[in-house]
Every structure is written in C-alpha cells, then in structure tokens.
N, C-alpha and C positions, 0 to 999 in steps of 0.2 A: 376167761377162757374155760370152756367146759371139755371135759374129758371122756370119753365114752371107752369103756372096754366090755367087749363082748365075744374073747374069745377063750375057750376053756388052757388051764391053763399058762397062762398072762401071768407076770410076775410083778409084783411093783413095788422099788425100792426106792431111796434118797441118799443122795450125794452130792454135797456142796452147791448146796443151793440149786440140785436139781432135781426133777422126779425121775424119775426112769421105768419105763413102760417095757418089758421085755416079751416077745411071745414068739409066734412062728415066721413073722417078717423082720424079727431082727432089735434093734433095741431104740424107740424112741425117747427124748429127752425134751421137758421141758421147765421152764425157771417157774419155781415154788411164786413168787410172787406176782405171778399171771394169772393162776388158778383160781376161780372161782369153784368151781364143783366139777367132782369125780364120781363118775355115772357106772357103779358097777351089774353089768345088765346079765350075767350068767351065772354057774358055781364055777367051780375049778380054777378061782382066782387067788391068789397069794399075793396080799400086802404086809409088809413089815411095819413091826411097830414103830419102828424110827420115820417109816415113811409117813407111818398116822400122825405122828408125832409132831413132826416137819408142816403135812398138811395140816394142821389144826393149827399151830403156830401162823402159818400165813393167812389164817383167815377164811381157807378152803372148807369146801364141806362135803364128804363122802357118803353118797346111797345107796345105799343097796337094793336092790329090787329083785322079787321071784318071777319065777315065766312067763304069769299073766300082766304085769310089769305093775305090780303094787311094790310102792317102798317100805321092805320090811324094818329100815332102819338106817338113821341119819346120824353121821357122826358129825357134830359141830362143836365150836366154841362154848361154854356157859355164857347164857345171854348178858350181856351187859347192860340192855337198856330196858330189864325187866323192872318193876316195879310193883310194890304190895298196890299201890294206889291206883296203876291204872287196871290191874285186874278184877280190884274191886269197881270202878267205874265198869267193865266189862257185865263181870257178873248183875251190877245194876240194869244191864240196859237188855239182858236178856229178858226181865222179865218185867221192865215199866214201858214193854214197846217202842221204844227207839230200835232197839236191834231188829226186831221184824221190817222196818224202814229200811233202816240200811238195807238187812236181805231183799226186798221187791224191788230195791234201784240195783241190785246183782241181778236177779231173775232178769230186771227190762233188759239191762245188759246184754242179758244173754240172749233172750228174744229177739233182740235187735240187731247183733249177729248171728243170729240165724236166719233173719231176713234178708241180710246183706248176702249171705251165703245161696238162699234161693234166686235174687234177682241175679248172682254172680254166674249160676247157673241155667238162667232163662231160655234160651237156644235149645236145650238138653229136655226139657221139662214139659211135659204135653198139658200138665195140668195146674201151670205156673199160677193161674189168675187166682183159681182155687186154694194154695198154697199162701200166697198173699193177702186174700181175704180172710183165709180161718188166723192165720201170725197178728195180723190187724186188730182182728175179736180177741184174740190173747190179752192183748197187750190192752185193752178197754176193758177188759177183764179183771186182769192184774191193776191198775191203774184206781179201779172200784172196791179189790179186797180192803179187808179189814184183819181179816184173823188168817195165820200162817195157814188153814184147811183152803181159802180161799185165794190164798196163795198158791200154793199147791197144786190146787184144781187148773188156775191159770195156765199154771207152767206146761202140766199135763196135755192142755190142748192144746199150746204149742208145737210140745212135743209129736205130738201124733201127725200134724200136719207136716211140722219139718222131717220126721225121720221118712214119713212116706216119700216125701221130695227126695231126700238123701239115696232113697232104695231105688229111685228111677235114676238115678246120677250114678249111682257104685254098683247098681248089680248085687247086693245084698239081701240077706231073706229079713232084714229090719232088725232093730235095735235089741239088743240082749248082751247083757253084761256077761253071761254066763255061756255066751256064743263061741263057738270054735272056728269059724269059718276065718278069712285072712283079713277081713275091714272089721269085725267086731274085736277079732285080735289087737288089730291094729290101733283100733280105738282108744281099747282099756289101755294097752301100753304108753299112746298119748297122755292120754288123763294121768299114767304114773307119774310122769316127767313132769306134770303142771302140778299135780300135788306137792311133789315134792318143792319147785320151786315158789308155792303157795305158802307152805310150811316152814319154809326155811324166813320168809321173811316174815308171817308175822311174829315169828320165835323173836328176828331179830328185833322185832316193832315191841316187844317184852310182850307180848298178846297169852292169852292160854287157847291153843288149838284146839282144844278137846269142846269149849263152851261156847257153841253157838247158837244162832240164832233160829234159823229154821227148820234144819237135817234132826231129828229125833236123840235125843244124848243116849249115848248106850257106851258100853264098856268097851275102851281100848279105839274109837270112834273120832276121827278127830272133826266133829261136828263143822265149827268156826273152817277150817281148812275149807273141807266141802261145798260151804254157803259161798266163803270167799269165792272160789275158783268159779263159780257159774259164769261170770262172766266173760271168761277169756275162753271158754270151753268151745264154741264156734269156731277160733282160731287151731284148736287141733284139730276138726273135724273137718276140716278144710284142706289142712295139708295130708292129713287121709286116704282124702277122697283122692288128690292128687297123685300119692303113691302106693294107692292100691294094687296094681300091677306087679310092682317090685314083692310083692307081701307074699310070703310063704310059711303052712302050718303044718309041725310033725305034730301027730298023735294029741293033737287040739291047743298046740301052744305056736309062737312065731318060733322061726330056726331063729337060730345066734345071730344071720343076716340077716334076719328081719329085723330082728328086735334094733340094731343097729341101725336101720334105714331108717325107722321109724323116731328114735329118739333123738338122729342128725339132723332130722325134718324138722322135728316140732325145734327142736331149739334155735336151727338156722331161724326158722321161721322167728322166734321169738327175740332172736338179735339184730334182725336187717332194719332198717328204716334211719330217720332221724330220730327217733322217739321207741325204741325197743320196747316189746312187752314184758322181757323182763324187767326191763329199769320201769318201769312202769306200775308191775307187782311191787314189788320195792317198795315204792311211791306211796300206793296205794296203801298197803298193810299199816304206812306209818302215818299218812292222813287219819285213816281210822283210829290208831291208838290215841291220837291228839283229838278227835272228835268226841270218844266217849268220855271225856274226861271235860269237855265244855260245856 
C-alpha cells in the first residue's frame, strides 16, 4: 500500500498498530503492516518520530519530495542484503563493459516502450510512419553501439522522434526538464515517483545507487538509479499523457492537486495487472545484483 499526502498541513502519527493521517477531511487510519511507502508530496507536513519510528519498523519507506517532484530524501531500513562483495562486483562491471551492456538492454527497453506508446497512439498521429521508422533506426543503432557515446547518440534519436510524437498527442511545446508548463510538470513528478521506487530497490538489492553505468558520476547523482529507470520511463509518459487535463501549474510548479493526481496515476498504473511494475522493479534490481556477481 502506498500513501500519498499532499496536503499542507497533514499531520501524521501512530497508534497501536496504526498510522493516522489527519488533515482538513478528517482523520484517516491505516494498519502499519500494509505499508509499503509514504509519498510526502508538499511542505507543511508533520510526522512524529514515533510515527517514523513505527514506519521503519514495518518495513515501510518514507520520501520526500520538493515541487518539481525530485526525492529529496528516503527514509528506510539499513539494507540488509548489502554486501562488500557484491559492490565490488558492481564497481567491476563499470568499468570491464558488462555494465554498459546491461545499460543498452535498459535503453532498448526503453525504446521499445516508446514505440509501444506511438503505435498506442496511431489514430492521433499524422506522422505515425515517420515516427516508427526513425524508433526502428534507433534501435539498429543502439543494437550496433559499442561505446556508452554511441549509446547515447542512439537514445538521442529516439528521443527526438518520440518526443515530437508525444507533442502531437499532449499539446506540449516538447520535452524540457526545466519546463513549467502542466505535461513537463507533470513529467518530472512522474520520473520522481519511479526514482524513488528504483532506489529503494536496488538499496534493497545491497546495489550502490550512486555507480552506474551510463549517466556521467557527478556528486550527490545517483547514476545506477538513472540508467536503471530508463526502461520503465515509457510507462510514466503514458499515464501523462493520459492525465494531462487534470494538470494544473502555480508560478511554474503542479498545485498540491496535481502533484497528487499525478503520483495516484503513475502508481495505480505501476500496481494493476497480474505482473505489476513495481513487483517487477523489485525483481529486476535483485536479478541484477545476482548477475554481476556471475
């Protein structure tokens, strides 16, 4: 169970075995041992230490995140299934070319749902053929790299094709991180929620977030995070596009409702099916910690 609070002022405390959510509708309650993650998406929130306390205990994990919906901070468990050994296999494969491997099977990933995403919006699309053509060249592209530049370049021209696709679909002036309008908004806030749940498992995989394969290491950067996520990335850009309408920006950030719609979406989205994408991430981060080690 995930927890979203996004309203200023929200109070959150524990009591016997339950959490308690209090704010302007009143007081909701739920059993500590449901929780997975508690999504703090505004400021003006108050939790109690007892509450932290309580959540850390069950195994829960609390984020924080600022306007643009980066996580400025994960409160979890000390990893249990960290290891001097697998970090050094880690740190090996950064740099004997395995881990670039891994990273271009994330890239196709992610190319590959963004192709799923164009054909899903075919009807919409005046210049679908086009769009599938250059994703195609990507992906024969990517498929022929060698070095993470060539990588890179790949991704790049995916990029361009998909996001033009995206801007005839959403109405957008095109992809910028640093966008104020309500679907770039929307975006970033997406991506926070997938970092975070990127982050949290390969902490729990004993992985080191910070050393990855592709993304540039720079300070405070959590590289590995980054690379990981490309591939699920499609699947927020999806629900998005979807709830673009609902999206609203004061003064270049989402209101408190947005940020809420936006982080209900991506997760519904990442719970429904037989095969969830979060259970999925999971999966994935601890495959990988067992892979660099063979």
């Amino acid at each position: 169970m995930q927890i979203l609070v996004a309203t200023y002022g929200t109070r959150i405390r524990a009591r016997r075995g339950l959490l308690l959510v209090e704010g302007r509708g009143g007081v909701k309650e739920y059993p500590l041992h449901d929780i997975d993650e508690v999504f703090l998406l505004t400021g003006g929130i108050s939790i109690t230490t007892r509450a932290l306390r309580a959540l850390l205990r069950a195994g829960a994990v609390v984020a924080v995140f600022d306007g643009r919906g980066e996580p400025l901070g994960v409160f979890m468990r000390p990893v249990g299934d960290a290891t001097g050994a697998k970090r050094r296999c880690q740190y090996q494969a950064a740099v004997d070319g395995r881990g670039l491997e891994m990273a271009k099977r994330w890239v196709w990933l992610k190319m590959r749902g963004q192709l799923k995403n164009v054909r899903a919006w075919r009807r919409r699309l005046e210049r679908y053929r086009e769009y599938v053509e250059a994703l195609g060249k990507a992906q024969e592209a990517l498929a022929r790299a060698g070095t993470a530049r060539q990588v890179l370049e790949a991704e790049a021209a995916a990029a361009e094709a998909y996001w033009s696709a995206y801007r005839e679909v959403t109405g957008f002036p095109g992809r910028d991180q640093d966008g104020e309008d309500p679907v770039n908004a929307g975006l970033n806030y997406g991506y926070g929620v997938l970092k975070t749940l990127c982050f949290k498992s390969l902490l729990l995989a004993g992985l080191d977030p910070y050393v990855g394969f592709l993304h540039t290491d720079k300070s405070g950067r959590p590289s590995l995070v980054l690379d990981f996520m490309e591939q699920w990335r499609p699947r927020v850009d999806a629900v998005v596009a979807r709830v673009r309408g609902e999206l609203e920006v004061r003064d270049g950030l989402l209101t408190h409702k947005s940020r809420l719609a936006v982080a209900a979406a991506v997760l519904q989205e990442f719970s429904a099916g037989k095969r969830p994408v979060a259970a999925e991430i999971h999966r994935e981060a601890r495959a990988l910690a067992r892979s660099l080690c063979t």
